[in-house]
N, C-alpha and C positions, 0 to 999 in steps of 0.2 A: 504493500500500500504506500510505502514513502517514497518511490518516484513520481506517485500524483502530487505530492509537494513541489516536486520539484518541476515536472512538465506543466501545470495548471498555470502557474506565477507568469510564467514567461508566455504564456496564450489568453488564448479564452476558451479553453477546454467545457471548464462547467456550461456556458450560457450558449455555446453552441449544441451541447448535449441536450439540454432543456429545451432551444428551439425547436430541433428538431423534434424531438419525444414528445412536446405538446403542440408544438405547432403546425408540425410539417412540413418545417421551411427551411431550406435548404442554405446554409448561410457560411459564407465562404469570407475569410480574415486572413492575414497577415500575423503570423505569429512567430516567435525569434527559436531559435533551432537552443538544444544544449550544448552539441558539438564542438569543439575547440573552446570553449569560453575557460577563462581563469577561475580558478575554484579555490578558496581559503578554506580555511578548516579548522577548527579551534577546537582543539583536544584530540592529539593523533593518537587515541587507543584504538580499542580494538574495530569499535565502532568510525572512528574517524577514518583508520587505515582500508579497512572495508570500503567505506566512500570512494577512496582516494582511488581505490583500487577498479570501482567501478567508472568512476569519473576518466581515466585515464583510457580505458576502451572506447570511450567518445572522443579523445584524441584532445583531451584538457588539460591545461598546465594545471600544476597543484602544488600549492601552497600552505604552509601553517603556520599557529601560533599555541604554545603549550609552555606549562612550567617549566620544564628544561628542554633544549634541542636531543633529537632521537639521533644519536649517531650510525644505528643502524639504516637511517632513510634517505635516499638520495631529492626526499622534497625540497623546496627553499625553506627556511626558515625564517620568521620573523618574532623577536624577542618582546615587540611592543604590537600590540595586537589593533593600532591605529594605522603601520606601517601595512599589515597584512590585509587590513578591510580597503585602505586606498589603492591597494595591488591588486585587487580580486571583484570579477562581477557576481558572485554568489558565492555566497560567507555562509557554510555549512559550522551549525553549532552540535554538538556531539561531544561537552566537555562534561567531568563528575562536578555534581553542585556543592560547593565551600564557601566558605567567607570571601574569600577571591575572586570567587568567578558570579557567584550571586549581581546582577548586575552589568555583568563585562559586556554585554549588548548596552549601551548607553548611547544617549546625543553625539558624543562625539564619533563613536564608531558610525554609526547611521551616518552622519555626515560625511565622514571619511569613505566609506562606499560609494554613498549619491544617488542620484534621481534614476539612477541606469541600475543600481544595485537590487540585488533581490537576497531573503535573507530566509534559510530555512532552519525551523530547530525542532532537534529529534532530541536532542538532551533533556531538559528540564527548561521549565515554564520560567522559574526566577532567575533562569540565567538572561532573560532581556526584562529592561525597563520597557512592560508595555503601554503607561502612557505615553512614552517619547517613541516606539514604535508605531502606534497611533496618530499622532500627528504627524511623523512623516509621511505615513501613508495617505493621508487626507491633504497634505500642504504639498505633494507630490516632490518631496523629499528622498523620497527610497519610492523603485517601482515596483514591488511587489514581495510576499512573506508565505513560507508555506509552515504552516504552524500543527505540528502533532501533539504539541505541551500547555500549558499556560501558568502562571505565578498560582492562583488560584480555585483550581480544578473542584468541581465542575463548572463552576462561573467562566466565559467567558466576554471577552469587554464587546457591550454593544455596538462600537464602534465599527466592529470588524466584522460582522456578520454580514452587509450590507454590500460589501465592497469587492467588484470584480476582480481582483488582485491580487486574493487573498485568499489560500486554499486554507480550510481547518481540518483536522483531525480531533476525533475527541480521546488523545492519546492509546490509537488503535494502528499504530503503526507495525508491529512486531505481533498483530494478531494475526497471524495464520497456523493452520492443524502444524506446518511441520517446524516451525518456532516454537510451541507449545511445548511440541515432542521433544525436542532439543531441551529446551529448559528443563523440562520434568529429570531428562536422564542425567540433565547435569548436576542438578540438585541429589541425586542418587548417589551418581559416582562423587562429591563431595563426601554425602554421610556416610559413605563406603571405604571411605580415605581417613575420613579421621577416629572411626572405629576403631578401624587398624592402625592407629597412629602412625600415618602417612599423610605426609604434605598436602594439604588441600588444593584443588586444582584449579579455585578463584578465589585465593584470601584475599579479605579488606584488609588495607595498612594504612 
């Protein structure tokens, strides 16, 4: 489900589906391709390096910004995450939520982006300032947001329900049978690891 985040922002995916479905009417737009675009990334774990990984079969530079540089990763690096958003047309958030990152979607990064920028978050909700993501989308600041999170949940801002530019998720991104599946076994082979007092095979640190 989280490539509709990410192909919606950049068309008019929804309002053409709904012409058609209710109206019949065949309606033909101009919509911006994903292919070769700059792609930022804020948190290259598991989930970010995934992105990166698919991003790059579209033939997209990739970029990030994380607490420390990955020396394993031949991406660019960026240390100050205003440097990364003014480098990159689509700023994938996929970081863990702390006192650091709570926020790190802020005015400045939004601006730093720009009116060309699109901004998607599969991480967590309070990882962006969404009143200042709100008016940029309305003051045509940033052009569009694919959202699976919110600060909030299940609230959220009315602002964005309205607005063609603007895909939501109700944090259903990672819902499919074979995710599920995955999860359940990993959670297994965890309590099976440290049974046997053996290394866990996803500790929190």
């Amino acid at each position: 489900m989280k490539p509709a985040c990410i192909a919606n922002p950049m068309g008019h995916l929804p309002q053409i589906w709904e012409t058609l479905k209710l109206e019949f009417i065949w309606v033909c737009t101009l919509n911006r391709q994903f292919s070769g675009k700059s792609i930022g990334i804020v948190g290259l774990g598991r989930i970010g390096s995934a992105i990166a990984k698919r991003a790059e079969a579209f033939g997209s530079s990739i970029s990030y910004h994380s607490r420390s540089e990955k020396p394993e990763s031949n991406y660019k690096y960026y240390s100050n995450i205003i440097d990364l958003a003014t480098n990159c047309q689509i700023l994938f958030v996929a970081c863990a939520l702390t006192k650091e990152t709570h926020h790190i979607i802020d005015r400045k990064v939004i601006d730093a982006l720009g009116p060309k920028g699109i901004i998607i978050n599969i991480g967590r909700g309070a990882h962006i300032d969404e009143p200042e993501l709100v008016s940029a989308l309305l003051e045509g600041r940033l052009a569009g947001a694919g959202l699976d999170v919110f600060e909030h949940e299940p609230e959220v801002p009315e602002e964005l329900l309205g607005l063609e530019n603007v895909v939501l998720q109700p944090h259903a991104g990672s819902d499919t049978v074979e995710t599920s599946v995955a999860m359940s076994d990993l959670v297994i082979d965890n309590l099976e690891a440290c049974f046997q007092n053996k290394p866990v095979l996803t500790p929190v640190i």
